[in-house]
C-alpha positions, -999 to 999 in steps of 0.1 A, spaced: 584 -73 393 614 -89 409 618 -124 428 641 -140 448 648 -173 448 641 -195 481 652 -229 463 662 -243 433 669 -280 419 691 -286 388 681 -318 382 645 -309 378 644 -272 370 624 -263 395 627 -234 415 609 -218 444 607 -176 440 593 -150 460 576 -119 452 557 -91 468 537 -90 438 518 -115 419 530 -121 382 507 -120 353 508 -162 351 501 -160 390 467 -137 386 456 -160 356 461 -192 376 441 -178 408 412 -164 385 410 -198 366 410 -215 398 377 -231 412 378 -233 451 356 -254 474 354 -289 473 325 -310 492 305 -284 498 299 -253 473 326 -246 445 327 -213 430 356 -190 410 360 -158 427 358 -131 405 372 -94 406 402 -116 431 433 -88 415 414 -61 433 412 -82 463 447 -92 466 452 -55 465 436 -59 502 465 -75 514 484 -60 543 520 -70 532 521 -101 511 545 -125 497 538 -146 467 555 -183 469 556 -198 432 568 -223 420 583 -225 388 596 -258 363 616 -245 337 605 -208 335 566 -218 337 548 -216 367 528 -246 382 516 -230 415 517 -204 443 509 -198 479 502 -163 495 508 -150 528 500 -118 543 522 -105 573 502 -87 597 496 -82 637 470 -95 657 463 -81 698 464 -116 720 464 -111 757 463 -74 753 496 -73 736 506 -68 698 519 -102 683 533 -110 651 513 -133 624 512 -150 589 479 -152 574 479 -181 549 457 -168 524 454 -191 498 470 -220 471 468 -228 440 478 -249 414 480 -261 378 446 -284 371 468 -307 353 491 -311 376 473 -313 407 483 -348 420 516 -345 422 523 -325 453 540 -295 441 517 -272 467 533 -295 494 569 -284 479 559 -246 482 544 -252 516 580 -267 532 597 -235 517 569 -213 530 567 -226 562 607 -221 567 606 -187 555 578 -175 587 598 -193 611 629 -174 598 609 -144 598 582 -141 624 591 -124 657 582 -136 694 552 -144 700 547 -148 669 513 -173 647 507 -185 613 468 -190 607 445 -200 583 408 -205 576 404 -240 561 370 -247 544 359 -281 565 350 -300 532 378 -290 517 404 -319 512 431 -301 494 433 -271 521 428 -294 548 457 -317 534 477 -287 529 465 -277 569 479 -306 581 507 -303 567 518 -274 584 510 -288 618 486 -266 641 488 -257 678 450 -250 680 420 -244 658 384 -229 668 352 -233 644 336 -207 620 303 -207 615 294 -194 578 265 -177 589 245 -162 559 219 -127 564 199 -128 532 169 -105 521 156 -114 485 142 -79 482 165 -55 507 147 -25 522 171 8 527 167 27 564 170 63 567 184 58 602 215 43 584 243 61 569 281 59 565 304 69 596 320 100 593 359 98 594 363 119 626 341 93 642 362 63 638 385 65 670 354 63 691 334 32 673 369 15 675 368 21 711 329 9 712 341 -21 694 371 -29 717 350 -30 746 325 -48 731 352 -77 720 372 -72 751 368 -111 758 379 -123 727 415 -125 708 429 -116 675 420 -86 675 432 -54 651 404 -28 652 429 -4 649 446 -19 617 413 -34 606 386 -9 608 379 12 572 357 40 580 351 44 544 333 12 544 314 14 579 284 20 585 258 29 612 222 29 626 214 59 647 183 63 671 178 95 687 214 111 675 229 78 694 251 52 673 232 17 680 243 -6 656 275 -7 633 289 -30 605 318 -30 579 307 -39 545 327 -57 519 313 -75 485 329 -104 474 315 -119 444 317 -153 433 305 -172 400 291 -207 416 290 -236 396 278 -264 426 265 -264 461 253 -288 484 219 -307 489 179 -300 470 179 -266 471 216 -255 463 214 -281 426 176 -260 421 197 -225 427 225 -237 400 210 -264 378 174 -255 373 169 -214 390 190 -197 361 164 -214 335 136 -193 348 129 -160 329 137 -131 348 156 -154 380 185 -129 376 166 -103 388 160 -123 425 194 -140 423 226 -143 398 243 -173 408 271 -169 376 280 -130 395 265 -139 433 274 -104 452 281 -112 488 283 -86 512 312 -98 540 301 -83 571 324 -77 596 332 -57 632 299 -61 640 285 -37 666 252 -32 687 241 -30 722 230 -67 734 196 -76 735 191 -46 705 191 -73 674 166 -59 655 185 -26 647 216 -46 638 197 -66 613 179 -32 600 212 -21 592 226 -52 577 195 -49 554 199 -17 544 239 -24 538 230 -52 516 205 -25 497 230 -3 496 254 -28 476 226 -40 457 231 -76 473 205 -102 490 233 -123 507 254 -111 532 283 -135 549 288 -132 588 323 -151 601 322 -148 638 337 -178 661 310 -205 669 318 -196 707 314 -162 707 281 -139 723 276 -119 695 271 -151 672 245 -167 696 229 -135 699 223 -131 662 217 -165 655 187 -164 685 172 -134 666 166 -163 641 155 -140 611 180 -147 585 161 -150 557 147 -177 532 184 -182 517 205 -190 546 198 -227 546 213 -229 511 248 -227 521 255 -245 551 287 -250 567 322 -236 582 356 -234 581 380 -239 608 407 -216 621 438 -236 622 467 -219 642 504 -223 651 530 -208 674 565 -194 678 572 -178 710 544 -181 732 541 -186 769 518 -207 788 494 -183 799 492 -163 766 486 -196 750 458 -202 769 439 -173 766 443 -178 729 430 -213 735 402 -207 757 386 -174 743 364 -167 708 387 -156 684 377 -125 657 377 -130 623 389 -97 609 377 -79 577 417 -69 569 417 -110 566 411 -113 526 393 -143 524 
């Protein structure tokens, strides 16, 4: 692995490198880290494999004397606003050494990050990030960077203790992917940040037919997180006193809690119940009970699934959002205010 140095400082010996790869001491520091704050606090596990996700990333560290003390990673990607392709930095996440976390040194990493996509985004270009509402180090770092706009996230959990499979559901073939992207666009076609194109896996898509006729899709992604707090009664029973019970791993495993992320959401409007037949049968499929929805508080689709208002016994356990915190380079008036005024897409190429 090689990396180039952004900044250094004699007196201190501190330096600033980037890489396109994360080092050894970078992967142990992410894994060890426990993220969340107010709200619930988990370690992600199985995170190398996610980082894998990334689109094109850069790996900011920095280093004090040859021993690394933090890191912040980016992802370079495009995202369609206004019909029209437009360069973007997803800040994807930050970290640092537990002893050393009152110091600032993310700050320090965050001025040289921040230099580097000005240098380095085209026109129109954004830098995003989804910020956990309760928490303060993210939002600290948020601020920080200065934001143009932001829009709200509903974390909007689909959970089925017991998942039942569908034989109407099955995984879209690859030759079929061209036209769900065009379903999709259509579907979205009032919304920005969009990249079905860049976005959409096939491999990991799945459908409910009726009659031969598509009626409901979904790409699935598990994310699985060890949790060791969440908020209010019922999240201290899940982690405190749930795991005590004999046999309370076979309902729900807090210490390996397999989330399915659900994402590019598809079905005809007013046809809920086949959606959430197939995002049971994904989460069977995956041999999950929780499955995480990310869709702007503004948009249709949300209110629509929200209204169905069957989202299971577990969805009140973890309550919250995060925002969608966004700045500019670039941008004209008008493209600006679509940007501001419509739902924005969470995308599953977005490691999160």
């Amino acid at each position: 692995m090689t990396r180039g140095i952004r900044w250094s400082d004699e007196a201190t010996g501190r330096t600033i490198a980037r890489s396109t790869n994360p080092s050894d001491a970078t992967l142990d520091l992410l894994c060890s880290t426990i993220w969340g704050s107010k709200a619930s606090r988990y370690r992600i596990l199985g995170l190398p494999e996610k980082l894998k996700r990334l689109r094109d990333p850069s790996y900011f560290t920095l280093l004090e004397n040859d021993k690394e003390l933090g890191v912040i990673v980016i992802d370079h990607c495009t995202k369609d606003i206004s019909g029209k392709s437009c360069d973007a930095f997803h800040f994807v996440m930050a970290a640092t050494e537990p002893a050393r976390r009152k110091e600032g040194l993310a700050g320090v990493i965050l001025d040289e990050v921040r230099k580097y996509c000005f240098e380095t985004v085209g026109e129109p270009g954004i830098g995003f990030a989804y910020v956990e509402a309760t928490t303060e180090f993210s939002l600290r770092l948020s601020d920080r960077i200065g934001h143009t706009l932001e829009a709200e996230i509903p974390l909007v959990l689909y959970t089925r203790l017991w998942p039942k499979t569908s034989s109407s559901v099955h995984n879209l073939p690859p030759e079929a992917a061209d036209e769900m992207i065009k379903r999709l666009q259509d579907l979205y076609a009032d919304h920005e940040l969009a990249d079905f194109e860049r976005s959409f896996r096939a491999d990991e898509y799945y459908v409910l037919r009726n009659g031969g006729k598509v009626v409901a899709g979904l790409q699935a992604e598990v994310i699985r997180w060890s949790v060791a707090e969440m908020p209010g009664l019922i999240g201290w029973f899940l982690v405190s006193v749930f795991p005590n019970i004999p046999f309370s791993k076979n309902i729900i495993d807090l210490r390996d809690l397999r989330i399915v992320r659900l994402g590019n959401l598809y079905n005809q409007p007013g046809d809920e119940r086949r959606l959430a037949e197939l995002m049971e049968a994904v989460l069977a499929r995956h041999k999950s009970k929780v499955g995480l929805i990310m869709i702007d508080g503004r948009s249709p689709m949300l209110k629509r699934i929200k209204d169905y208002d069957r989202l299971g016994v577990l969805s009140s356990a973890l309550k919250g959002s995060v925002k969608i915190r966004i700045d500019i380079a670039g941008m004209d008036e008008e493209t600006l205010e679509s940007l501001s005024s419509s739902p924005l897409l969470v995308s599953p190429a977005d490691v999160i």
